[in-house]
PDB file of N, CA, C and O in Angstrom:
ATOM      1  N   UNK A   1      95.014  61.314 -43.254  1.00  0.00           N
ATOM      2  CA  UNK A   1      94.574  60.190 -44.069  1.00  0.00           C
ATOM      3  C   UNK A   1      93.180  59.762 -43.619  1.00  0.00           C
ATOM      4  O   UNK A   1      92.819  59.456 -42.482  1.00  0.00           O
ATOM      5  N   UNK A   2      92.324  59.814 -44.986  1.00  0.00           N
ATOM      6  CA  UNK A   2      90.914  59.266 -44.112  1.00  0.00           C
ATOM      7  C   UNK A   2      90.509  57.742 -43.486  1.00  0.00           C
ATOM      8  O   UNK A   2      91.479  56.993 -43.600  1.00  0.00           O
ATOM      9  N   UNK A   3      89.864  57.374 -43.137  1.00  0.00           N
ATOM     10  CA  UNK A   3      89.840  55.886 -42.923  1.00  0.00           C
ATOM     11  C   UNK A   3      88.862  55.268 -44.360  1.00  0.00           C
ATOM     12  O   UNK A   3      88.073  55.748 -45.174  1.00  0.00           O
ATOM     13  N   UNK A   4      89.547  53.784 -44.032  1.00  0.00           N
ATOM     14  CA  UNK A   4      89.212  52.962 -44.869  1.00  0.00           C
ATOM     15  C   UNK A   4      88.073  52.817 -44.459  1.00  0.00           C
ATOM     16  O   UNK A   4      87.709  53.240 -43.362  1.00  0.00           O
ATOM     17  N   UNK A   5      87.210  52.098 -45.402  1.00  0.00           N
ATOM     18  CA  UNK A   5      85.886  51.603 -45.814  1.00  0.00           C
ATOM     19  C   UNK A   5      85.888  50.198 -45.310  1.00  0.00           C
ATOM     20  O   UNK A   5      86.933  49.551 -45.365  1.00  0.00           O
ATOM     21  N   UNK A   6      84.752  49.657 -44.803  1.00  0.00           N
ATOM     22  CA  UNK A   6      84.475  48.228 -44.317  1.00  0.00           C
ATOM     23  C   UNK A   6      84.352  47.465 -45.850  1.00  0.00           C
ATOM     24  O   UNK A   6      83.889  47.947 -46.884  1.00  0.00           O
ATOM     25  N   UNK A   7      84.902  46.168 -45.635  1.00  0.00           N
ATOM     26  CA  UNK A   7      84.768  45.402 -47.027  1.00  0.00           C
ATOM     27  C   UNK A   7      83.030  44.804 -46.460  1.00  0.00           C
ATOM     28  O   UNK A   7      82.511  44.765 -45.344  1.00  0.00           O
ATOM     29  N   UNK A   8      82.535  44.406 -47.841  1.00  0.00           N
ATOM     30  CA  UNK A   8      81.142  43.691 -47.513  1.00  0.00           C
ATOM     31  C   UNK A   8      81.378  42.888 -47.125  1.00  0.00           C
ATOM     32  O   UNK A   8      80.653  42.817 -46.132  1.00  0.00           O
ATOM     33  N   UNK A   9      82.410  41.423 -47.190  1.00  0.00           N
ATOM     34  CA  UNK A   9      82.297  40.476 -46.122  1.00  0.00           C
ATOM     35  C   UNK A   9      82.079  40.922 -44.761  1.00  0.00           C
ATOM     36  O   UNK A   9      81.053  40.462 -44.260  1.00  0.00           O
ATOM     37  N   UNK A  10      82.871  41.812 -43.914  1.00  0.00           N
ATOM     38  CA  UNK A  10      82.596  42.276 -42.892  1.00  0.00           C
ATOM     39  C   UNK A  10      80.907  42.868 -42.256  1.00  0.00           C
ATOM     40  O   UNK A  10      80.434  42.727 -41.128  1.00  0.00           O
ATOM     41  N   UNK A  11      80.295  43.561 -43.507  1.00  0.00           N
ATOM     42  CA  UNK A  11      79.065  44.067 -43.075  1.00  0.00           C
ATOM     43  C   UNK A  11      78.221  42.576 -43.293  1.00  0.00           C
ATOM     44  O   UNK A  11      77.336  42.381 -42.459  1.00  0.00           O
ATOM     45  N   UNK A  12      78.407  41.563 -44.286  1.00  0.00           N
ATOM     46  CA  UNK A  12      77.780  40.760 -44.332  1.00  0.00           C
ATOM     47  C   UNK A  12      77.726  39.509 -42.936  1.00  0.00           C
ATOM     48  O   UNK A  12      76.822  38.752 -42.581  1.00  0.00           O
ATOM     49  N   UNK A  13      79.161  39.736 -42.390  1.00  0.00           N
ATOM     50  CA  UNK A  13      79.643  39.062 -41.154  1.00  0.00           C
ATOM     51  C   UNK A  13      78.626  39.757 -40.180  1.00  0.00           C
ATOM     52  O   UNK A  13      77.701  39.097 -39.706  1.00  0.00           O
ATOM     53  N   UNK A  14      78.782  40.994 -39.899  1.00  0.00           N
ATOM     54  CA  UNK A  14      78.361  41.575 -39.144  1.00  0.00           C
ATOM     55  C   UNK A  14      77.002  41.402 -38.285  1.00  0.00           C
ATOM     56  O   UNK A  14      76.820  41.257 -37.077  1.00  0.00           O
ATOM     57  N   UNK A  15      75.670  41.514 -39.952  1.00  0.00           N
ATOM     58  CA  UNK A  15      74.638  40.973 -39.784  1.00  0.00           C
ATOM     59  C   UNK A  15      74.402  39.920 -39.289  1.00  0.00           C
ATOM     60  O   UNK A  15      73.485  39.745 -38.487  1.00  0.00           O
ATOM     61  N   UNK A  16      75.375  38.832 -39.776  1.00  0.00           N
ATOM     62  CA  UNK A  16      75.075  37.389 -39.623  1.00  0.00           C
ATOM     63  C   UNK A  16      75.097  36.988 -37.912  1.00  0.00           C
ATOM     64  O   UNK A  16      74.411  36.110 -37.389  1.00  0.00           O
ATOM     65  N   UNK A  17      75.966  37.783 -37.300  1.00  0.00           N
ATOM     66  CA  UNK A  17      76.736  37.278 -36.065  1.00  0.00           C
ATOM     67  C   UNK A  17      77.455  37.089 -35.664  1.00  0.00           C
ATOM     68  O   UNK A  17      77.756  37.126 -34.471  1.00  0.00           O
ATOM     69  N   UNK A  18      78.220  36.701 -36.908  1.00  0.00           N
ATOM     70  CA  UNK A  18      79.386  36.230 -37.110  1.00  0.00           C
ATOM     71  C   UNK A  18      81.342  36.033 -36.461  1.00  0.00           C
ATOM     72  O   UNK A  18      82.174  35.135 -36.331  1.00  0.00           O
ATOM     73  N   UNK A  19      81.215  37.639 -36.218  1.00  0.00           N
ATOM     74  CA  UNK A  19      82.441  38.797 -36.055  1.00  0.00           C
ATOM     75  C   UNK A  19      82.527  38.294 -34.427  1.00  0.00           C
ATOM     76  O   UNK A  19      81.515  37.950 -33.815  1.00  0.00           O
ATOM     77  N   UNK A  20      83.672  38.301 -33.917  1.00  0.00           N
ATOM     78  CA  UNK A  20      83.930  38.335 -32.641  1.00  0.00           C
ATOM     79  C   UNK A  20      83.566  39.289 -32.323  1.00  0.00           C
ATOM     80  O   UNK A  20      82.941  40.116 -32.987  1.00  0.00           O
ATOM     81  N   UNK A  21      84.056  39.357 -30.724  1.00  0.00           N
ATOM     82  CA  UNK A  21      83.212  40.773 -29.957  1.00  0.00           C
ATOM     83  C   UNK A  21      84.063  41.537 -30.549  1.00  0.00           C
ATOM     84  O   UNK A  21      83.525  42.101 -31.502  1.00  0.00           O
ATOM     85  N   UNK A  22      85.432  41.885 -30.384  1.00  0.00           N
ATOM     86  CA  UNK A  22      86.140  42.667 -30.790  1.00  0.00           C
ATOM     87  C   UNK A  22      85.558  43.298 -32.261  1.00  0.00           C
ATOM     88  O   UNK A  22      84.946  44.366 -32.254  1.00  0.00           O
ATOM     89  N   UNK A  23      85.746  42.711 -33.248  1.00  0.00           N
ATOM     90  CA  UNK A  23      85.454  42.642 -34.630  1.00  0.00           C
ATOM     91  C   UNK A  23      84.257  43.642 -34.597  1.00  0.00           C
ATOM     92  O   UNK A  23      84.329  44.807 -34.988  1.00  0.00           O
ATOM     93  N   UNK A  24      83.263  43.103 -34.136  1.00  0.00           N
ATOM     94  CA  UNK A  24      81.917  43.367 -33.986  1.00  0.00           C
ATOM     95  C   UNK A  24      82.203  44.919 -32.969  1.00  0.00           C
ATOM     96  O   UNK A  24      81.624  45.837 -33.550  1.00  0.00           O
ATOM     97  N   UNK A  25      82.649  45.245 -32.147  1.00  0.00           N
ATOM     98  CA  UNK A  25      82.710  46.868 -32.194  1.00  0.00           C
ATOM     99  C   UNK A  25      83.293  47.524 -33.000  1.00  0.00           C
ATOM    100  O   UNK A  25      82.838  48.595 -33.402  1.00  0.00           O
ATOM    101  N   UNK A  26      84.895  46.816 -33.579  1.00  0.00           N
ATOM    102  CA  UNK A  26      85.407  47.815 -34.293  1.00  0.00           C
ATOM    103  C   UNK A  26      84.538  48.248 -35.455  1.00  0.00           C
ATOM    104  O   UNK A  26      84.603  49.471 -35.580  1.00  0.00           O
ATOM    105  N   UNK A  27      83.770  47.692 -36.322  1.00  0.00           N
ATOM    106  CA  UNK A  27      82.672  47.464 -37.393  1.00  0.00           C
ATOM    107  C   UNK A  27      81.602  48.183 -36.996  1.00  0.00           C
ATOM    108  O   UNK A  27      81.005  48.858 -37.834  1.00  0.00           O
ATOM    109  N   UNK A  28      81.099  48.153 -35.381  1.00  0.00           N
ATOM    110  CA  UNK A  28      80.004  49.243 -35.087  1.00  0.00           C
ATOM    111  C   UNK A  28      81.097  50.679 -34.596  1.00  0.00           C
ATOM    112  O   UNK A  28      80.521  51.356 -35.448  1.00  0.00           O
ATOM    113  N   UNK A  29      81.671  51.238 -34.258  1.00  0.00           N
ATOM    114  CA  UNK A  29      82.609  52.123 -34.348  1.00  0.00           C
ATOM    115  C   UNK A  29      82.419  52.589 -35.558  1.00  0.00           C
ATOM    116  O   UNK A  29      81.723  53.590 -35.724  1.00  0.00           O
ATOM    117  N   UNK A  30      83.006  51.938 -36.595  1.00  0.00           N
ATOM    118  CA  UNK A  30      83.074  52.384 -38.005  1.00  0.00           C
ATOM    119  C   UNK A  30      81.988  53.059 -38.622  1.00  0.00           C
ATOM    120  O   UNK A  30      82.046  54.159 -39.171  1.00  0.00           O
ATOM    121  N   UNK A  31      80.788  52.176 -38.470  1.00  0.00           N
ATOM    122  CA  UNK A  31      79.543  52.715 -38.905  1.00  0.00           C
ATOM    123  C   UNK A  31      79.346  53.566 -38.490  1.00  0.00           C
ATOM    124  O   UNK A  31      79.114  54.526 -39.225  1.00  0.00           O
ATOM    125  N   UNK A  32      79.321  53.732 -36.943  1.00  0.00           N
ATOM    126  CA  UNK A  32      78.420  54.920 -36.548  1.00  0.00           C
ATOM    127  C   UNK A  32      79.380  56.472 -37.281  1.00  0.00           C
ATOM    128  O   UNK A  32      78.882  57.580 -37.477  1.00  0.00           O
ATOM    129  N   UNK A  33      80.952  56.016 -37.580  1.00  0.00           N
ATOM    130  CA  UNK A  33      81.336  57.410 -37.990  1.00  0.00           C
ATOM    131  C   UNK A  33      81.456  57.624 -39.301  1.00  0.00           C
ATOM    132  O   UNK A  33      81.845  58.663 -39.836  1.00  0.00           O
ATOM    133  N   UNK A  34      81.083  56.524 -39.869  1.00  0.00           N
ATOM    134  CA  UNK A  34      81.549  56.686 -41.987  1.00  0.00           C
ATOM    135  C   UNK A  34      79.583  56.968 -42.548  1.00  0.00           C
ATOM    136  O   UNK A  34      78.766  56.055 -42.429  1.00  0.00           O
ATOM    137  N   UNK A  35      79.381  57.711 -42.851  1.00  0.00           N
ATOM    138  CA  UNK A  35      77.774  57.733 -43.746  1.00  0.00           C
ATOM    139  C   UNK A  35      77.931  56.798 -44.697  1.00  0.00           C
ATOM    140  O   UNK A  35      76.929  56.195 -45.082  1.00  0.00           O
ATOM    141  N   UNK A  36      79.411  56.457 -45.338  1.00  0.00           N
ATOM    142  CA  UNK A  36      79.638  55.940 -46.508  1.00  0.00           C
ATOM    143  C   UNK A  36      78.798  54.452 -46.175  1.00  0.00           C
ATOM    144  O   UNK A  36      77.715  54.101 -46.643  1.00  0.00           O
ATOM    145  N   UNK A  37      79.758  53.651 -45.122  1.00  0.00           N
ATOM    146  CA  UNK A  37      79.497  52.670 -44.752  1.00  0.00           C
ATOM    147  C   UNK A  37      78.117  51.961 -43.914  1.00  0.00           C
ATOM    148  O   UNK A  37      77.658  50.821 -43.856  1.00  0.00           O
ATOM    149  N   UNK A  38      77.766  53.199 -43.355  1.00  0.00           N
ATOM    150  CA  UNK A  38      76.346  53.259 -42.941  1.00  0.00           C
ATOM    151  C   UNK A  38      75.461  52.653 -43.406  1.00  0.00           C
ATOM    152  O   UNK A  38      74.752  51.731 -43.004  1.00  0.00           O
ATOM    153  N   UNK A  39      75.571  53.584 -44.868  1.00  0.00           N
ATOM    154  CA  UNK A  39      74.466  53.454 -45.563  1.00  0.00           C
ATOM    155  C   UNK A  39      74.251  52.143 -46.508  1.00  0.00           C
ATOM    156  O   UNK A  39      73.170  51.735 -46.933  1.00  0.00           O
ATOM    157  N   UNK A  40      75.566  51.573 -46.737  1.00  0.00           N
ATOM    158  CA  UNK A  40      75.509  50.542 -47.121  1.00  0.00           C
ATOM    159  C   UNK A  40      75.063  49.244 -46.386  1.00  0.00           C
ATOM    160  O   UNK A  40      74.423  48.316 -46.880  1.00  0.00           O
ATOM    161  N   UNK A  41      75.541  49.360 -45.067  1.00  0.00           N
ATOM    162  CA  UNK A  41      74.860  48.036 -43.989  1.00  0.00           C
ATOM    163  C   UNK A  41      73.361  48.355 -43.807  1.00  0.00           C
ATOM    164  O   UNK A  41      72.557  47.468 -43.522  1.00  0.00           O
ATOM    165  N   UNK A  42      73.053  49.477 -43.958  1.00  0.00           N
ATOM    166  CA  UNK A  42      71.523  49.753 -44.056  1.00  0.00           C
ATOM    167  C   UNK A  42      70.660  49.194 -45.564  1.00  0.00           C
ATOM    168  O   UNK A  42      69.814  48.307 -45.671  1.00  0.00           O
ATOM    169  N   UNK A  43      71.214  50.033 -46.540  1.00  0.00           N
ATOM    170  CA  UNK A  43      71.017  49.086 -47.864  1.00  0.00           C
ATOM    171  C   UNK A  43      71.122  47.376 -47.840  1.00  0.00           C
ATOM    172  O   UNK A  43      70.392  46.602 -48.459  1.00  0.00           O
ATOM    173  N   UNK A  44      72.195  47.048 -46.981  1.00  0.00           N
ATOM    174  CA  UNK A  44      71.864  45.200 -47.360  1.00  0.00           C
ATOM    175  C   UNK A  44      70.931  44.823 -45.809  1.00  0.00           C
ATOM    176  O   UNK A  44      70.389  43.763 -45.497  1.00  0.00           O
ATOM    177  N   UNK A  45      70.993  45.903 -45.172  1.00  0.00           N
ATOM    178  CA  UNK A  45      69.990  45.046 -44.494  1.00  0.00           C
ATOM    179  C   UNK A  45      68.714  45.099 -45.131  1.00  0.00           C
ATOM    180  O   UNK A  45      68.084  44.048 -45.238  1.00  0.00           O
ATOM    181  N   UNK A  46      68.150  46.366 -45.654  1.00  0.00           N
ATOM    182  CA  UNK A  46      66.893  46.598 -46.185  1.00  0.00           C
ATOM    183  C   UNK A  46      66.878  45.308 -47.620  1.00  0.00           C
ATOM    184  O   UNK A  46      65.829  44.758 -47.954  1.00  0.00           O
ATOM    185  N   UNK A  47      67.696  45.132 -48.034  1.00  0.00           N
ATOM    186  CA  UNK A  47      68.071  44.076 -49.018  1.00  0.00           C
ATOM    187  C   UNK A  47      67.959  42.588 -48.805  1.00  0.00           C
ATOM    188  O   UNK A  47      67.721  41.722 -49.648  1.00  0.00           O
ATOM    189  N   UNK A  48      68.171  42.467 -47.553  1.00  0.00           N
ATOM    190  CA  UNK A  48      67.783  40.865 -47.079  1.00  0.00           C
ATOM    191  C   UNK A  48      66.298  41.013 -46.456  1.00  0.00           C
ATOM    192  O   UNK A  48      65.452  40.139 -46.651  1.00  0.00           O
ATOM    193  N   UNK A  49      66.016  42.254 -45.641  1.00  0.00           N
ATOM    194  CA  UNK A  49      64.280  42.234 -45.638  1.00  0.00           C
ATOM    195  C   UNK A  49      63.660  42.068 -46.139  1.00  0.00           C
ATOM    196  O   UNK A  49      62.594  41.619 -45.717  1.00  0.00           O
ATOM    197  N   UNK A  50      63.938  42.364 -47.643  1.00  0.00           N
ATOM    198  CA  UNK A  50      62.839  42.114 -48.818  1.00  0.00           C
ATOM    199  C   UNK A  50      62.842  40.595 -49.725  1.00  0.00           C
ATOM    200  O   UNK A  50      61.988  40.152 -50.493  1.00  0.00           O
ATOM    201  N   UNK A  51      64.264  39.975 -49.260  1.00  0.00           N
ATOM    202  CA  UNK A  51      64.379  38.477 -50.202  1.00  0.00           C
ATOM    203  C   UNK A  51      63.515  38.027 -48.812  1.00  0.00           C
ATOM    204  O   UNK A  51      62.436  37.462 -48.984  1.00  0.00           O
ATOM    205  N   UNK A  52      64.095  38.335 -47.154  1.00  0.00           N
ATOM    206  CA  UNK A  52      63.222  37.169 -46.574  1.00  0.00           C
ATOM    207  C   UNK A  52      61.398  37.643 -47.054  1.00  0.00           C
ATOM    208  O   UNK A  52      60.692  36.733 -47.488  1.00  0.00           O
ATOM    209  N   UNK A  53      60.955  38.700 -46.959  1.00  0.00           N
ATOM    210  CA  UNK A  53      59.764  38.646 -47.505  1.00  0.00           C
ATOM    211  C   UNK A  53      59.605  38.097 -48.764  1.00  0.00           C
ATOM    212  O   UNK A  53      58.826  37.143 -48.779  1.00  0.00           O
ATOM    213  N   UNK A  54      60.123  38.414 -49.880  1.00  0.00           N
ATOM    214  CA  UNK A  54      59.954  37.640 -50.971  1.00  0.00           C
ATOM    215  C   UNK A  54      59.839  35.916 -50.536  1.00  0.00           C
ATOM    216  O   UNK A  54      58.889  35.348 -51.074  1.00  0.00           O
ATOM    217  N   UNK A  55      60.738  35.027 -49.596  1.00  0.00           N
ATOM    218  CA  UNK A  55      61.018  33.915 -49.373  1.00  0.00           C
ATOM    219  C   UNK A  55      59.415  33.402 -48.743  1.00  0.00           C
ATOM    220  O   UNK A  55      58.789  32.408 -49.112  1.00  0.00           O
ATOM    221  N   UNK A  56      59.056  34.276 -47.835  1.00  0.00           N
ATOM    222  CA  UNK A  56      57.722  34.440 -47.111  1.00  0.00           C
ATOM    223  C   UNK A  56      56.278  33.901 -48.013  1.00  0.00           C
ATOM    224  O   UNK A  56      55.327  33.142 -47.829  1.00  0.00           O
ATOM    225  N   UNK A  57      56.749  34.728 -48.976  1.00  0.00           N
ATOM    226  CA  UNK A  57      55.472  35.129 -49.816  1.00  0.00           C
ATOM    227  C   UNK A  57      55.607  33.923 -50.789  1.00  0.00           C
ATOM    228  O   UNK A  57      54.536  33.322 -50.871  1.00  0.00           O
ATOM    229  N   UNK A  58      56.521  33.426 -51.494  1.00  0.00           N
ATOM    230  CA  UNK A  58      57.051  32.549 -52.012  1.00  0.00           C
ATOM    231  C   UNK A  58      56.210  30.837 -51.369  1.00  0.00           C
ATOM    232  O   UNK A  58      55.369  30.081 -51.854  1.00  0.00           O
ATOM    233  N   UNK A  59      57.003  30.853 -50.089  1.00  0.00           N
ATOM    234  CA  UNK A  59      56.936  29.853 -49.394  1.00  0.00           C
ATOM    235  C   UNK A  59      55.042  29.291 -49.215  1.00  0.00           C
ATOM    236  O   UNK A  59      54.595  28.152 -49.357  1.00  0.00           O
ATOM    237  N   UNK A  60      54.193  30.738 -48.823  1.00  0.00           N
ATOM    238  CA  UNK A  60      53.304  30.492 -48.491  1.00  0.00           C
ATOM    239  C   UNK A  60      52.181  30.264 -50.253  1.00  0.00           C
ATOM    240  O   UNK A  60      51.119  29.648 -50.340  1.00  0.00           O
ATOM    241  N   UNK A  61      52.790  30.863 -51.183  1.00  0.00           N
ATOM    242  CA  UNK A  61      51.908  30.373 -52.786  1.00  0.00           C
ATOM    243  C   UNK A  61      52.354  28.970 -52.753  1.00  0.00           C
ATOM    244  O   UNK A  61      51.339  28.292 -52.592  1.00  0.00           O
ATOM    245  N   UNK A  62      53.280  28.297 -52.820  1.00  0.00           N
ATOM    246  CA  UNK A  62      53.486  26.931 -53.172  1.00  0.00           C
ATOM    247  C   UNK A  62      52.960  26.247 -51.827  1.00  0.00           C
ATOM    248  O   UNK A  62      53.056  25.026 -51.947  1.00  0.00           O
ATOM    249  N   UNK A  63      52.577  26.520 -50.917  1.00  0.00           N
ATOM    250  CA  UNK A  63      51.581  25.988 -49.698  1.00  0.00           C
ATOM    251  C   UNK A  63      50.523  26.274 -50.680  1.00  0.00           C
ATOM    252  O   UNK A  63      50.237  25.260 -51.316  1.00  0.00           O
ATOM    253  N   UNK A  64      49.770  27.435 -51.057  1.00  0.00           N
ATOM    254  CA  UNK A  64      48.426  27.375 -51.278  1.00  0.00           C
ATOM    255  C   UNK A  64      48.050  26.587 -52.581  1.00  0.00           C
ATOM    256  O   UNK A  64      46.941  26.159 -52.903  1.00  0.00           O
ATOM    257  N   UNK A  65      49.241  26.499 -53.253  1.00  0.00           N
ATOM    258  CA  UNK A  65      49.172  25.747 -54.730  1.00  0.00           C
ATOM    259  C   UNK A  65      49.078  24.230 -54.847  1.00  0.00           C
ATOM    260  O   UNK A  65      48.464  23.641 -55.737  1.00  0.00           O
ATOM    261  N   UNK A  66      49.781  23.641 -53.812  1.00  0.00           N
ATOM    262  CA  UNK A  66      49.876  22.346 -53.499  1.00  0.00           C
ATOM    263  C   UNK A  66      48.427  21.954 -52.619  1.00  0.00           C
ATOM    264  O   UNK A  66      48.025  20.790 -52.639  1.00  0.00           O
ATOM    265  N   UNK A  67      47.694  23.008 -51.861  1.00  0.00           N
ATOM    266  CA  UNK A  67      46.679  22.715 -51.267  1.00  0.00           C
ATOM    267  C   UNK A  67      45.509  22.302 -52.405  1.00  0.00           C
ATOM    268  O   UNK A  67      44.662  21.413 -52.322  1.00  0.00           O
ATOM    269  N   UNK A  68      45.810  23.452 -53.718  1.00  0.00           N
ATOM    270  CA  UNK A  68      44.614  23.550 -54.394  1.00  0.00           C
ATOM    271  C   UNK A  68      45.130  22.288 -55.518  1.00  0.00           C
ATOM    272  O   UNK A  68      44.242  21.703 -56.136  1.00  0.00           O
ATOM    273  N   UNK A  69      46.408  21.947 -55.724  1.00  0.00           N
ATOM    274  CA  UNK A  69      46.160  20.735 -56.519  1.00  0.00           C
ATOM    275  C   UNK A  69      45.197  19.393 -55.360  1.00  0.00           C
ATOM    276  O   UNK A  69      44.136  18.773 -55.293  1.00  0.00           O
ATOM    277  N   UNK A  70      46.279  19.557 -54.769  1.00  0.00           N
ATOM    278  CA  UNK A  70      45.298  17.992 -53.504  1.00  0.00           C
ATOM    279  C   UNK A  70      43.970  18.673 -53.512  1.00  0.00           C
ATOM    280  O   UNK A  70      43.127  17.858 -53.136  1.00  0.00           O
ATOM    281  N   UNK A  71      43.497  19.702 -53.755  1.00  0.00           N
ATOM    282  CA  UNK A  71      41.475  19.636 -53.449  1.00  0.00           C
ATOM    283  C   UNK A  71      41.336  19.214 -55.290  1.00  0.00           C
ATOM    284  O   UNK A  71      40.390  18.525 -55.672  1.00  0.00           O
ATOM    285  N   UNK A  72      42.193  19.635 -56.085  1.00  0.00           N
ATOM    286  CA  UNK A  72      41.503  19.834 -57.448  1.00  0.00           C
ATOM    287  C   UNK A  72      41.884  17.873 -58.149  1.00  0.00           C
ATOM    288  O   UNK A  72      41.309  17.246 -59.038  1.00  0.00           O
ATOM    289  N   UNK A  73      43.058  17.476 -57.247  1.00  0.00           N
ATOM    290  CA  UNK A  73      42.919  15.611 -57.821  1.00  0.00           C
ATOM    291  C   UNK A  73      41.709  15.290 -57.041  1.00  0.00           C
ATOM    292  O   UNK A  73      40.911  14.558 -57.628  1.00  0.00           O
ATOM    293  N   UNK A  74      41.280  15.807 -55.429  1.00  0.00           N
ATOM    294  CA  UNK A  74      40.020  14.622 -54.922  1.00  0.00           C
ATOM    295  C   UNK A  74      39.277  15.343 -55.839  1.00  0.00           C
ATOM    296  O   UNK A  74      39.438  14.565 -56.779  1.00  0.00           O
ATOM    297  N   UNK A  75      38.650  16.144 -56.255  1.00  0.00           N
ATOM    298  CA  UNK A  75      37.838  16.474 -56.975  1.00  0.00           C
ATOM    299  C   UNK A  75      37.575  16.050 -58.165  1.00  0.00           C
ATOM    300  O   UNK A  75      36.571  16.314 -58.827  1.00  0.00           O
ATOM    301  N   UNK A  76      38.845  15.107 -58.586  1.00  0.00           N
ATOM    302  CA  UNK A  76      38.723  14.197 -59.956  1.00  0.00           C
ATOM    303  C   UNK A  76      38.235  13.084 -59.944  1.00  0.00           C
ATOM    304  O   UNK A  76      37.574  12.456 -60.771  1.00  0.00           O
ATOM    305  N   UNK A  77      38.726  12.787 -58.601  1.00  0.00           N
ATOM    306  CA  UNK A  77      38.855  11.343 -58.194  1.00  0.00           C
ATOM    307  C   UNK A  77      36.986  10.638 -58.354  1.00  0.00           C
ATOM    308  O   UNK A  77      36.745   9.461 -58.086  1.00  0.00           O
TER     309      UNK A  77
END
């Protein structure tokens, strides 16, 4: 019988910290022997790299937007 597949709460636990120690080897165990599952904790990690960059990039236009309204009201004023 082959082994089961990690549910995504678990890989999502995983990332987070979440998982006890226990938890947290059996889950790295798993990975290192399923490609299936691998590749998926690799996919959401590469998947949260790109929202926190998106969040990054995000964060820092509404800094530069709010800078250029406050220069563009004294400039009315």
């Amino acid at each position: 019988m082959g082994q089961q597949h990690l549910e995504e709460i678990e890989l999502e636990s995983y990332l987070d910290g979440q998982l006890s120690w226990l938890s947290r080897r059996r889950v790295q165990g798993h990975v290192e022997s399923c490609e299936s599952c691998r590749a998926r904790l690799e996919a959401l990690r590469a998947r949260r790299g790109y929202l926190e960059r998106m969040r990054v990039q995000l964060e820092r236009l509404e800094q530069a937007d709010d800078q250029a309204m406050r220069t563009g009201l004294r400039g009315e004023g």
